[in-house]
C-alpha angles and dihedrals in degrees: 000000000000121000112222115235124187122255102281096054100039089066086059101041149317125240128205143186117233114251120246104253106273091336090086142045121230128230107171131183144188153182103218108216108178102221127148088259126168119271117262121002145305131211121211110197122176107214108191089256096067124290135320122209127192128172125201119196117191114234131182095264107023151352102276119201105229091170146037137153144108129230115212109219129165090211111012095181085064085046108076107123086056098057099041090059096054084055095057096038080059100042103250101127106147092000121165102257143222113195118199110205111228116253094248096049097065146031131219120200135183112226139160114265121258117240103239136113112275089262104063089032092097095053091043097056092047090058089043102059093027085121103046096069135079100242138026120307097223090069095054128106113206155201146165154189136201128232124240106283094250094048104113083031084281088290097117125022098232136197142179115234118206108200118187129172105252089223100049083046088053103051093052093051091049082060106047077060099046087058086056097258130126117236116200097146139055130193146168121228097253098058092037088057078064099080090062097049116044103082094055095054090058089130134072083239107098121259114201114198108190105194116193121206130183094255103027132352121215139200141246117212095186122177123177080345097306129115118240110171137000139164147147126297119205095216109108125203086247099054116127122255076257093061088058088088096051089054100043089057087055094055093054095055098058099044074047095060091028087058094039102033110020085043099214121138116263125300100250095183136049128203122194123185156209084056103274128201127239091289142162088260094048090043087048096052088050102054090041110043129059097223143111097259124194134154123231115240098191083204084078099040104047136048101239135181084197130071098243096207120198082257102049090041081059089067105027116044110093084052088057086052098047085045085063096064113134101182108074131160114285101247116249086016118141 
C-alpha cells in the first residue's frame, strides 16, 4: 500500500506498509535504481536502544538468515559512520530495504471506513482521523488496511490507519541511504511481526501474539491468516515480576473485545515472543488464561547461518520479521 510523498520525494523513492495478509490490497510502488546490491532484503528497526539489522537471502528450498545484530547507539541518525561501516562489513550494501518505524514516530487508529470509491479513500481517511493525531495533518504521510469483511460482525467496514510526520519518514530514509542501503519499504512493528505469524493462524480458531518490546508490548488478535485487532500494552521488557498481573489483565481485555465486538470466536493459542524463560509473566499467563501458551524461539522457525541466542532474539525479532517479507515493490513500477 503506497504511501503518497510530495514532488520532490517521489523523484527519489516510494515507500509502502505491508498489507495485512489477505485483509489489504497492495499497491506498491518503486523507484528501480540499478545498483550491485545484496541479494534478498535487509530490515533496519530502531529499537530504542540503537539499531537492529537483519538480512534475509531466498534460496531454492527456504528463507536463510544471512544476518542478525543489533548496534547499541545513543543517537543512530549522528552515527552514521558507524553504521555504514557495519553494512559493508556484512555485505548490504544496496540492498533492497525494509525500514520499521520506531514506536514513538507513527500512529495507527482504528477507524470506520469512509464510504467512498478506493480512489478517494486515502484522502478521505486523511480528512477522517485528522484529529486524531498530534500534529498537523497536512504533514502526515499515510496508509491503511481493511479488516476481513466479517470482522465487527459485518456491521461496520473497518480500517487501520497508520499516520507518520513526512519529514520524520524522510529523515530516516535519508539515512538508511547515507549507511549504503537501499530503502524501498516502510513498516510499522505490528504489521512486520506479520511475517512471523501468519502461518501459524491458518485456522478460524484465534490466535493471540503478545510481543513484548523494551518501551511498550502490543498485541495480535489473527484469525484464517488475517489480522483482526492489535494495540499497545503497557507492559516493558523491563517491567518488574509485579508488573505480570497487570499484563495479564490487558490481555484479557483484548481477547475480551476481540471475542464480544469484533465478534470473532475465542482466541485458543497464545504466542509470546521474543523467546521468553520460565518467568513470572510466563508463569502468570499460565495460571490465568485459559490458552495454549508457547513462546516463539525464532531458532526453530527460521533457517539461519547465525546462533540466535535468548539475548540477541530480545533486540532483533521484529528485524528478522520485517527481513521475511515476501511482497515487495515490482521493480521499475510507477
Amino acid at each position: 500500500m503506497a504511501l503518497t510523498l510530495d514532488g520532490k520525494r517521489r523523484c527519489r523513492y516510494i515507500v509502502s506498509f505491508i498489507s495485512a495478509g489477505t485483509a489489504g490490497v497492495d499497491r506498491l510502488r518503486s523507484l528501480f535504481r540499478p545498483k550491485a546490491a545484496a541479494k534478498g532484503l535487509t530490515s533496519v528497526v530502531w529499537t530504542g536502544e540503537g539499531v537492529a539489522l537483519a538480512h534475509v537471502r531466498d534460496s531454492s528450498s527456504q528463507p536463510e538468515l544471512t544476518c542478525c545484530l543489533h548496534i547499541d547507539s545513543r543517537d543512530p541518525l549522528s552515527d552514521v559512520r558507524r553504521f555504514k561501516e557495519a553494512v559493508d562489513a556484512n555485505d548490504l550494501s544496496a540492498s533492497r530495504t525494509v525500514l520499521v518505524l520506531p514506536d514513538n514516530s507513527y500512529q495507527l487508529l482504528l477507524v470506520e471506513r469512509p464510504d467512498v470509491p478506493e480512489e478517494e479513500l486515502t484522502q478521505a481517511l486523511r480528512w477522517r482521523v485528522k484529529d486524531l493525531v498530534s500534529f498537523d495533518i497536512e504533514e502526515a504521510v499515510l496508509d491503511y488496511f481493511e479488516l476481513p469483511d466479517d470482522a465487527y460482525r459485518g456491521r461496520s467496514s473497518m480500517v487501520y490507519v497508520v499516520v507518520a510526520q513526512q519529514s520524520k519518514v524522510d529523515r530516516l530514509v535519508d539515512w538508511c541511504e547515507e549507511i549504503g542501503l537501499n530503502p524501498e519499504v516502510v513498516d510499522v512493528p505490528e504489521l512486520a511481526l506479520l511475517n512471523l505469524t501468519e502461518d501459524l493462524a491458518d485456522s478460524e480458531a484465534g490466535l493471540a501474539v503478545f510481543f513484548i518490546d523494551s518501551r511498550n508490548s502490543s498485541v495480535n488478535l489473527l484469525s484464517d491468516s488475517a489480522l483482526y485487532f492489535t494495540r499497545h500494552l503497557s507492559y516493558t521488557r523491563e517491567s518488574g515480576p509485579e508488573s505480570a498481573s497487570a499484563a495479564v489483565l490487558e490481555l484479557q481485555r483484548s481477547l475480551d473485545y476481540y471475542e464480544s465486538q469484533v465478534g470473532k470466536p475465542p482466541c485458543v493459542r497464545l504466542l509470546v515472543m521474543p523467546v521468553q524463560d520460565e518467568s513470572a509473566l510466563m508463569e502468570e499467563l499460565r495460571f490465568n488464561l485459559p490458552l495454549d501458551i508457547h513462546s516463539l524461539n525464532l531458532n526453530t522457525l527460521i533457517e539461519s547461518r547465525i546462533e540466535l541466542s535468548q539475548a540477541l532474539q530480545q533486540k532483533t525479532t521484529v528485524a528478522v520479521a520485517a527481513a521475511l517479507r515476501t511482497e515487495l515493490p515490482v521493480r521499475g513500477a510507477r
